[in-house]
C-alpha positions in Angstrom: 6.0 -63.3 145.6 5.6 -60.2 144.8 3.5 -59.8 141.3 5.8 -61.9 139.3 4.9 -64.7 137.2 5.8 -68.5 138.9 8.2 -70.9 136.9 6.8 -73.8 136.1 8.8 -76.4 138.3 7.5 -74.4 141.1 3.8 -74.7 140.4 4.3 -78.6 139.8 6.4 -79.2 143.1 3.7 -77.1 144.9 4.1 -74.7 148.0 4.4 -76.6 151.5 6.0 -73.7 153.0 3.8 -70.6 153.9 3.6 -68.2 150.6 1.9 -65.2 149.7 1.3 -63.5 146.4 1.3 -59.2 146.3 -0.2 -58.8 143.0 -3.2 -57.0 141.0 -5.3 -58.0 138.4 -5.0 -58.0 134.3 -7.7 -55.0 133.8 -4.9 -53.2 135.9 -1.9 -54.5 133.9 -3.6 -53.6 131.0 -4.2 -50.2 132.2 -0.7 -50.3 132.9 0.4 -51.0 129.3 -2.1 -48.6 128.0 -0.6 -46.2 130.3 3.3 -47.0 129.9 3.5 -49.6 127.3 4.9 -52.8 127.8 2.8 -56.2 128.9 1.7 -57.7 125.9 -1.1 -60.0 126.2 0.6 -63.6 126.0 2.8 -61.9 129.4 -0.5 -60.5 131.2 -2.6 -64.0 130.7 0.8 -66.1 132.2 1.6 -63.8 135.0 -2.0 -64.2 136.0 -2.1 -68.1 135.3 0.9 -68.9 136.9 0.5 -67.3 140.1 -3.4 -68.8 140.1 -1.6 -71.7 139.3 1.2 -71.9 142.3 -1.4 -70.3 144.9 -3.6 -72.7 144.0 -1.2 -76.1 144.5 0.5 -77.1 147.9 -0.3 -77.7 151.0 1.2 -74.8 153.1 -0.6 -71.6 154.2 -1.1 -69.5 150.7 -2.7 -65.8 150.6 -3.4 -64.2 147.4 -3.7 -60.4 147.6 -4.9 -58.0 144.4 -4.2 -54.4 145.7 -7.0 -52.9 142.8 -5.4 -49.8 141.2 -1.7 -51.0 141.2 1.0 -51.3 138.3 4.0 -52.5 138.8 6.3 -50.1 140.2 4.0 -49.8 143.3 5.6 -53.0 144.8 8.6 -50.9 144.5 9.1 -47.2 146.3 9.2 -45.5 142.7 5.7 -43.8 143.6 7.6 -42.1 146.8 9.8 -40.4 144.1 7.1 -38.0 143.1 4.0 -37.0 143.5 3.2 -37.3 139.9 4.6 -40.4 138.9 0.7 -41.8 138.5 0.2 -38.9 136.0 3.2 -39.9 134.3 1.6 -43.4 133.8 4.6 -44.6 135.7 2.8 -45.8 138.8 -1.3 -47.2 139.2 -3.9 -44.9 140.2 -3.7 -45.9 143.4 -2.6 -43.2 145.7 1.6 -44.1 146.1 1.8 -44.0 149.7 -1.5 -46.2 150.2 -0.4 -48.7 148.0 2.6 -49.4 150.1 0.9 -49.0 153.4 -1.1 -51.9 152.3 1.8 -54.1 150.8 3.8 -53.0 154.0 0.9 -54.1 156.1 -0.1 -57.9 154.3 4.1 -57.9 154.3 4.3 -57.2 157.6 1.5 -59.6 158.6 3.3 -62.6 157.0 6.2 -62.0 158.5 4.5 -62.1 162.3 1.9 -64.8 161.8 4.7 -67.3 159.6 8.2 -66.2 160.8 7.5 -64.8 164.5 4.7 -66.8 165.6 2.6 -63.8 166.2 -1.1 -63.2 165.9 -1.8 -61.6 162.1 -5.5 -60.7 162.3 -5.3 -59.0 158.9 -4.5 -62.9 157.3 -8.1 -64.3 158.9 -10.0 -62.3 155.7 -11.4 -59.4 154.2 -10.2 -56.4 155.9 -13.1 -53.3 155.8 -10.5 -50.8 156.2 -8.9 -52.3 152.5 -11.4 -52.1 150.1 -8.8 -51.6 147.7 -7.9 -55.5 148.6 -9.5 -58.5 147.2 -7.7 -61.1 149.3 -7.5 -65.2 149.2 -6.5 -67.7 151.7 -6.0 -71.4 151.8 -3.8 -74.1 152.7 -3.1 -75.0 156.2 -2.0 -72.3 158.1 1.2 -72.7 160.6 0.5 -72.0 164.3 2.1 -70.0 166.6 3.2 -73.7 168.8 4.7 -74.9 165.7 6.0 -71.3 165.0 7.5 -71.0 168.7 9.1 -74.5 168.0 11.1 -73.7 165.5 11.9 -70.3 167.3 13.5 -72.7 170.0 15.2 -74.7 168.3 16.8 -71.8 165.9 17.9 -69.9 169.4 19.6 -73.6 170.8 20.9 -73.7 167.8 23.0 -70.4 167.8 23.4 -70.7 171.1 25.4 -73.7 170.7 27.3 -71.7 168.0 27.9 -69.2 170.0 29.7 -71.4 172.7 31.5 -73.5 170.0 33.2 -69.9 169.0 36.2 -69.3 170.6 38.5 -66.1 170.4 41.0 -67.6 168.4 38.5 -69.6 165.9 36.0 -66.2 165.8 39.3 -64.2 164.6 40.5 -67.1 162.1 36.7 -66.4 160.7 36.8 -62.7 160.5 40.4 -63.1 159.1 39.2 -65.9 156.3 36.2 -63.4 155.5 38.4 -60.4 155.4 40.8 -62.2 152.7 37.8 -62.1 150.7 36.6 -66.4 151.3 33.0 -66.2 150.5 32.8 -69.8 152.7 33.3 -68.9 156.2 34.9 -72.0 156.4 38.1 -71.4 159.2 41.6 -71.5 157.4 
């Protein structure tokens, strides 16, 4: 979740599935509606609540990040527009290009330690060449076995596909999709 506030029917169900929040704290937003309006208080104190709330609950592998010195649009490549754009109150004083190198890299970390089953080093804690970060883990975290598991059985899976498509059946598909049926079901 990248710094967005959590509905409520999420934060009761809880999070069983690995989840991470991108975010920065209300000082910032604050800054950030100071800067470039917007963000009244009743939005800053939920956003922040919410995802305190959902990070908090579950029982999967959670990681809370607060990049210090970002608004908004630097989950977004807006800052990469321009040089200026902080100037312009559009982005946080946080340099542009570092922001995203450190949303790219806890992104990027997720995505190998939760999807790929691959070590993520920068998920154990505090990293020293962050400082910008504060960062939060809890929750059980998946490991790569159970990770490589479900690898397996995802590959099996298309691989049974795979042998289940024949020439004639794989051209009814592209045929159905081509007609414009949004079910990929075979006519």
């Amino acid at each position: 979740m990248m710094d967005a506030p959590v509905p409520t029917d999420v934060i009761e169900a809880g999070t069983n599935q690995p989840s991470i929040w991108i975010t920065r704290d209300a000082a910032t937003m604050r800054l950030e509606r100071q800067r470039a309006g917007g963000w009244p208080e009743a939005e800053i104190l939920a956003h922040q609540a919410t995802m305190r709330a959902a990070f908090s609950g579950g029982v999967g592998a959670r990681y809370f990040v607060e990049v210090d010195g970002t608004f908004h649009s630097n989950v977004m490549d807006i800052p990469s527009w321009s040089p200026i754009t902080s100037q312009l109150g559009i982005s946080g004083p946080i340099n542009g290009q570092r922001a995203q190198t450190i949303i790219n890299a806890y992104s990027l970390a997720f995505f190998d330690r939760h999807l790929r089953g691959r070590s993520a080093t920068l998920l154990d804690g505090r990293a020293a060449h962050y400082p910008e970060v504060v960062f939060e883990s809890r929750g059980r975290s998946c490991t790569a076995s159970i990770n490589a598991r479900h690898l397996d059985a995802l590959r099996n899976s298309r691989h049974q596909r795979r042998a289940a498509l024949t020439p004639s059946s794989a051209a009814r598909l592209t045929a159905s999709y081509s007609a414009g049926s949004s079910t990929g079901r075979f006519a």
